[in-house]
C-alpha positions in Angstrom: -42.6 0.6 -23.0 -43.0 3.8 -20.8 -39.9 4.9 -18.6 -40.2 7.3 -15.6 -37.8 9.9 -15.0 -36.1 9.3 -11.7 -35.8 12.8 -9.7 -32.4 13.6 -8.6 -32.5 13.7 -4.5 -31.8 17.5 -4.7 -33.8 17.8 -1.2 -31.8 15.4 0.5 -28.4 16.4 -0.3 -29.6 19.8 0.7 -30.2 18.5 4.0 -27.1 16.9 4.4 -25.6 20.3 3.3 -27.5 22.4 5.8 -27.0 20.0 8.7 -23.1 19.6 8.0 -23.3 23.7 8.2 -25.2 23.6 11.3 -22.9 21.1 13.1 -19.4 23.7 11.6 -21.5 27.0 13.0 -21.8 25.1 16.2 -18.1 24.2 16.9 -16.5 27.3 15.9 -14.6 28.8 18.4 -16.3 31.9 19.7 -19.8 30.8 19.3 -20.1 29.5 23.1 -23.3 30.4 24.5 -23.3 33.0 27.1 -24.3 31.1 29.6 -21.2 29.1 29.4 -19.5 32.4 29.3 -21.5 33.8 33.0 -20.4 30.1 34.3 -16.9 30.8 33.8 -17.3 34.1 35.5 -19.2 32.5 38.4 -16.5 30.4 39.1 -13.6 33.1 39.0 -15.3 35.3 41.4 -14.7 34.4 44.5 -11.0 34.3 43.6 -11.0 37.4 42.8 -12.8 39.0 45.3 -10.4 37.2 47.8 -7.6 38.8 45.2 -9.0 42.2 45.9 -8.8 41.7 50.2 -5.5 40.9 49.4 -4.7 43.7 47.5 -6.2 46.2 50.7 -3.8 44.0 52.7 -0.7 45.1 50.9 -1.7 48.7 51.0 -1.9 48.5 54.6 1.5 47.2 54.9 2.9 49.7 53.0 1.1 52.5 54.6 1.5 50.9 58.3 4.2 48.5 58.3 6.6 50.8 60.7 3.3 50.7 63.1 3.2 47.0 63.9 5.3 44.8 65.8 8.1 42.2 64.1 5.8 39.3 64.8 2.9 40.5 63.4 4.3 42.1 60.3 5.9 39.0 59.4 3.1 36.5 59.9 0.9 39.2 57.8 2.8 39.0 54.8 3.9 35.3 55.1 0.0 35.0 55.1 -0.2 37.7 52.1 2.1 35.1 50.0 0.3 32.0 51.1 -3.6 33.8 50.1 -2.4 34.9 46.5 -0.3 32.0 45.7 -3.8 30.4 46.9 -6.0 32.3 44.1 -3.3 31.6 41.3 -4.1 27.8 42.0 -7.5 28.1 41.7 -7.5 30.5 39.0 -4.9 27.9 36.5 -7.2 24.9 35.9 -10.2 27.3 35.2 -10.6 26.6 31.5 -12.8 30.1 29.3 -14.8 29.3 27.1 -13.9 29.4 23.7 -14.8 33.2 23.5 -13.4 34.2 26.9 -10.0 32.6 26.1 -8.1 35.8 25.9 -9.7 37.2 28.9 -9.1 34.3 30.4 -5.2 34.2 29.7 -5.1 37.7 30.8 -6.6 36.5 33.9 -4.0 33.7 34.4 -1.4 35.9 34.3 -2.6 38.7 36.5 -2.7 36.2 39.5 0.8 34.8 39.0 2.0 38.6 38.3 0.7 39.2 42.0 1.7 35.8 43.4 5.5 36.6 42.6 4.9 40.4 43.9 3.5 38.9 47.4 7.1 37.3 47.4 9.0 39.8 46.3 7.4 42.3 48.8 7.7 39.1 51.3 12.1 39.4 50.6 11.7 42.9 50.9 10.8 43.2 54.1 12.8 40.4 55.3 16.0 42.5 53.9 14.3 45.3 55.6 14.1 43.7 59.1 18.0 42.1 58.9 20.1 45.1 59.2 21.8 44.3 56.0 22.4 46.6 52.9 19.1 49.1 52.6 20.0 49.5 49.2 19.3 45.6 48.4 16.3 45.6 50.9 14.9 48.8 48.2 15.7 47.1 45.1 13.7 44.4 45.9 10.7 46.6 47.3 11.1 47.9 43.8 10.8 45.1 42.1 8.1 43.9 43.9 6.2 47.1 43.7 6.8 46.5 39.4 5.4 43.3 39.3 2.5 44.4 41.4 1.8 47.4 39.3 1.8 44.7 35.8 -0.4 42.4 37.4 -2.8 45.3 37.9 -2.4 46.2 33.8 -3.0 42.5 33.2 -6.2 42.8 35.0 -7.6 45.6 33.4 -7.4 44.1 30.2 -8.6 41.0 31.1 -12.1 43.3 32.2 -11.8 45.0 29.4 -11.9 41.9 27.4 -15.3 41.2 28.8 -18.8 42.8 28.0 -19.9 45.6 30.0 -22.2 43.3 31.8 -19.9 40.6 32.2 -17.4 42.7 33.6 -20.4 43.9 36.1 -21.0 40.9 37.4 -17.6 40.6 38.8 -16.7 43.5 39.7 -15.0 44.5 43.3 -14.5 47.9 45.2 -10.8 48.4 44.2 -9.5 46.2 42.0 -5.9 47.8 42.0 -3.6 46.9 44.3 -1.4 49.8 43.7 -3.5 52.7 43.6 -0.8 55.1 44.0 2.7 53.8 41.7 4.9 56.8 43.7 4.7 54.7 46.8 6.6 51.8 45.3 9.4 54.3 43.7 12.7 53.9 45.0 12.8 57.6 46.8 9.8 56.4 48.5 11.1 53.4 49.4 14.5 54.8 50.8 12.3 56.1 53.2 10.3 53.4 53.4 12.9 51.5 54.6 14.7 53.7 56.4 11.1 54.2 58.7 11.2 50.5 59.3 14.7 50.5 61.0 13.6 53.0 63.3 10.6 51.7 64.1 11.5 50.7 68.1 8.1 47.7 67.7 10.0 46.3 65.0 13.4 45.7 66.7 14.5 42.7 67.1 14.4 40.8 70.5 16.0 38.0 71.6 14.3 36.3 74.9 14.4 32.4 75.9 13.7 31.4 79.6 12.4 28.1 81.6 8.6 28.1 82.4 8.5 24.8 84.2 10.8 22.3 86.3 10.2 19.3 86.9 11.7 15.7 88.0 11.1 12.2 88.1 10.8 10.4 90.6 8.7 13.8 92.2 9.7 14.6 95.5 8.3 12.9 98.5 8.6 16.0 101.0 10.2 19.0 101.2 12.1 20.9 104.4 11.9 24.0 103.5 13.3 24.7 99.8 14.4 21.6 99.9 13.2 18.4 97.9 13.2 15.2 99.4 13.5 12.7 96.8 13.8 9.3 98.7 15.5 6.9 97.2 16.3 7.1 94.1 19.5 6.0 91.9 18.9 7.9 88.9 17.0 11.6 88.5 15.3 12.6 85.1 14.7 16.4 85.3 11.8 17.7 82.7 11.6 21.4 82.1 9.6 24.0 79.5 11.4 25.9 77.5 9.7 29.3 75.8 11.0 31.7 73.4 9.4 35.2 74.5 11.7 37.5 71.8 10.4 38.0 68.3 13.4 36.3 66.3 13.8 32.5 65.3 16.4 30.8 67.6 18.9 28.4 66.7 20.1 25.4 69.4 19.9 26.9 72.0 21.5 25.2 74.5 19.3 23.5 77.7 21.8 22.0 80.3 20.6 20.4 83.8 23.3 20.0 86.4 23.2 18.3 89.8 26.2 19.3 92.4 27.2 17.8 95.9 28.8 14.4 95.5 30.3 13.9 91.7 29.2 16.7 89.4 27.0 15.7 86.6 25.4 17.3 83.6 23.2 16.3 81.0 22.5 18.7 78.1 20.6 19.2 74.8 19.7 21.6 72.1 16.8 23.3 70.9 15.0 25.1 68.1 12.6 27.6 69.2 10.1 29.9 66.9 9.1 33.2 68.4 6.0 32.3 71.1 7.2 28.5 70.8 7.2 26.4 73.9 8.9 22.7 73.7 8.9 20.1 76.5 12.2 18.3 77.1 13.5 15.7 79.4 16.9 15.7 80.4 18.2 12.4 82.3 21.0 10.0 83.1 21.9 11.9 86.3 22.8 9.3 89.2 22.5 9.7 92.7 23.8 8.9 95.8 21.9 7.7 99.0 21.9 10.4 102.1 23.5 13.2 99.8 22.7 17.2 99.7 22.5 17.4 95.8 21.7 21.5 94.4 20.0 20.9 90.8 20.7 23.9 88.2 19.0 24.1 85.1 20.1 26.8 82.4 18.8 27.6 78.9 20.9 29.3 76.4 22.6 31.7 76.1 21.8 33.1 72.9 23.0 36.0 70.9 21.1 39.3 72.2 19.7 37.7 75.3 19.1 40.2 77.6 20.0 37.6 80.5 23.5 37.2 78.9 26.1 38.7 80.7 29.6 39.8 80.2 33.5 38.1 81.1 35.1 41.5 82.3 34.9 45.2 81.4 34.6 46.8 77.7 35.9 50.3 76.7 35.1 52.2 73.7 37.1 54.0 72.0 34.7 55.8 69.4 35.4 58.4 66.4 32.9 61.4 66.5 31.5 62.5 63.6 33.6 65.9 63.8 36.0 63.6 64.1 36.6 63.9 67.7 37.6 61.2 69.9 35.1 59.9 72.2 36.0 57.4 75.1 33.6 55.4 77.5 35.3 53.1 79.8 38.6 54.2 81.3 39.3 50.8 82.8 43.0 50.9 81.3 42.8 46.8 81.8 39.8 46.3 80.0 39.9 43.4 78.4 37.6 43.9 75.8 37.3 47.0 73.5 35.7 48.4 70.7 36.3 50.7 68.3 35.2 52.8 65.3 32.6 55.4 64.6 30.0 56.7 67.1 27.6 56.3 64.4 27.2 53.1 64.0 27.9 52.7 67.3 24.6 54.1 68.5 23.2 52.4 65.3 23.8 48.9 66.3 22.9 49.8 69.5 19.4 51.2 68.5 18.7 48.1 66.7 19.0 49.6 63.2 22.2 48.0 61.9 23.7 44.5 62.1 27.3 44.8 63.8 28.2 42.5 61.4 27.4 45.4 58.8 29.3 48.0 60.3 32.7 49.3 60.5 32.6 48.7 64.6 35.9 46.7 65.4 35.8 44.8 68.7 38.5 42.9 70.7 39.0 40.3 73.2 36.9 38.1 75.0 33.9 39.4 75.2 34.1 41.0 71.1 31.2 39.0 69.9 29.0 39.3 73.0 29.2 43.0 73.8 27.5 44.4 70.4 24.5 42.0 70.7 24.5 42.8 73.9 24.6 46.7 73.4 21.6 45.7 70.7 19.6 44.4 73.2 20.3 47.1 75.9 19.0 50.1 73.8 
C-alpha cells in the first residue's frame, strides 16, 4: 500500500505571518499617513491665524496704550482675553495624529501660555489705571510680558516639530507676539506705567445725570412751566438715568421728591456701566386735589462727580518740596482742611494717584468729598 507525503502548509503560515506584520506596521505610532497629518494642520489654522491678530493686538497696546481713552483700552484687552482664551478652546480637543503628537502638545501649550499672558497683561493694566502701588501694577506687566515671551518659545518648537512643508502651510506674517523682550522689562515698564498715569485720555471720570422725566398719569395741560395733572391720587414718576464718565458706578442713589402739601420721597439705587442707560420708575407719591406740588428728581451723588458740590470752605495747608509751607485758603473757619505734601497734592489732583494712596490728610466735613472732588476738577 502506497502512502503520500502530506506537504506541510509552509505557504499558508507564511501568509498569516506576513499579514499579522502588515496589520503591526500599520498601527505603529508614527506611521499615520500624511494626509491625516495636513488634516490636523487644516484644522489648527485658523486658530492660529486668529492667534497671530491677536498677538499685533498686544503690540499695539503696548506701543499705544497711553494714546487711547480708558473706555477703549479696557474693552480692547477684555476682548484680547476673551479672543485667546477663545483659540485655547478650540485648540484642546484637537487630537495629532500619532506622528504630530509632540508638535501637537507643544501646540497646546503655546495657546494656554498666551491665554494666562492676555490675563496677566489684562491685571496689569487694571493696577495700572487704579492709582494703586506702580510697583505691583509692573510686576504684573512683567509677568505677563514672561509668559507671553514662553508661549512664543513653545511655538517655535511646535514649527519646528513639523516638516518644512508642513510648517508652510501654516504659516502667518509674525508669529511672535513679542518681537522685541526689552519692552516687557521692568525699566521699560516703570515707564510704561508711569506714561499711563499721565496720560490726561486715560483719567478717570466720573459723570451720572437724568436724560428723561416722566410721570404717570401724563399731564393734561400745562400753564406755563406748569403741569396740570387732573385728578390724580397717586403720581408714578419714570426717569432715564445715564452714566456719561468712563468708571463703573456703584448704587448710585435716584431719589424723586414732590413738595407743597406733605413732603414725600421715594428713592432707589442703581448700578451703572460706563455708556449704560437704565429706565426706572419711582412711585407711591400721593396727592392732594387743588394743590401746587414742585417735583424734584436727583441722581447720585457719586464719588468724583463733577456736579457734587461742597458743605463749606476747605484750606490747605501743603508741605513744599523744599520743604516750604504752602497755604491756599485763608478762611481761618474753614471747616475742612487738608494737609500734607504738595506733591501728591497735585498728584491726586491730576488724576494720577488714588488719595487713598497718598500721605494727603483731610479733616472735617467735607474730608472725603474734597479730594475726589479736586480729582475731578484737574
Amino acid at each position: 500500500m502506497a502512502f503520500r507525503r502530506r506537504r506541510p502548509p509552509v505557504l499558508v503560515i507564511a501568509g498569516l505571518v506576513v499579514a499579522v506584520l502588515v496589520i503591526v506596521v500599520l498601527a505603529l505610532p508614527g506611521s499615520d499617513s500624511s494626509s491625516d497629518q495636513q488634516s490636523y494642520l487644516d484644522i489648527v489654522r485658523p486658530q492660529l491665524q486668529l492667534s497671530a491678530q491677536q498677538g499685533a493686538v498686544v503690540r499695539d497696546i503696548r506701543a499705544n496704550a497711553r494714546s487711547l481713552d480708558r473706555l477703549t483700552l479696557v474693552q480692547r484687552v477684555n476682548d484680547l482675553v476673551g479672543a485667546a482664551a477663545g483659540v485655547q478652546r478650540q485648540v484642546a480637543p484637537v487630537s495629532p495624529p500619532g506622528s504630530l503628537g509632540s508638535a501637537g502638545s507643544l501646540l497646546e501649550q503655546a495657546m494656554n501660555t498666551r491665554a494666562q499672558g492676555t490675563a496677566s497683561l489684562r491685571d496689569g493694566l487694571r493696577a495700572s489705571l487704579s492709582g494703586g502701588s506702580a510697583d505691583q501694577a509692573v510686576g504684573l506687566l512683567s509677568h505677563a510680558g514672561q509668559q507671553l515671551v514662553a508661549a512664543d518659545g513653545l511655538y517655535g518648537r511646535f514649527l519646528r516639530a513639523l516638516s518644512r512643508s508642513q510648517a508652510a502651510s501654516i504659516s502667518v506674517p509674525q508669529y511672535r507676539w513679542v518681537v522685541n523682550p526689552a519692552d516687557w522689562e521692568r525699566g521699560s515698564l516703570v515707564l510704561f506705567v508711569l506714561g499711563l498715569r499721565l496720560s490726561p485720555s486715560l483719567a478717570l471720570r466720573h459723570d451720572v445725570g437724568l436724560v428723561l422725566v416722566s410721570t404717570q398719569p401724563s399731564p393734561t395741560s400745562y400753564q406755563g412751566t406748569i403741569a396740570v395733572l387732573g385728578l390724580a391720587r397717586q403720581l408714578t414718576v419714570s426717569v432715564v438715568v445715564a452714566n456719561t464718565g468712563n468708571a463703573t458706578e456703584h448704587e448710585v442713589p435716584v431719589v424723586a421728591t414732590v413738595s407743597g402739601g406733605q413732603p414725600q420721597s421715594a428713592r432707589t439705587v442703581v448700578n451703572l456701566e460706563p455708556g449704560q442707560r437704565q429706565a426706572l420708575d419711582l412711585g407711591g407719591l400721593s396727592l392732594g386735589p387743588r394743590t401746587l406740588y414742585v417735583l424734584t428728581v436727583t441722581v447720585g451723588p457719586v464719588s468724583g462727580d463733577p456736579d457734587r458740590t461742597l458743605l463749606g470752605p476747605v484750606a490747605l495747608r501743603l508741605t513744599a518740596p523744599d520743604g516750604d509751607s504752602w497755604s491756599f485758603g485763608e478762611d481761618a473757619d474753614a471747616p475742612t482742611t487738608v494737609t500734607g505734601p504738595a506733591l501728591d497734592f497735585c498728584l491726586v489732583a491730576g488724576q494720577r494717584l488714588e488719595a487713598s494712596a497718598s500721605a494727603l490728610v483731610a479733616e472735617g466735613p467735607d474730608a472725603a468729598a474734597v479730594l475726589e472732588l479736586v480729582r475731578t476738577f484737574a
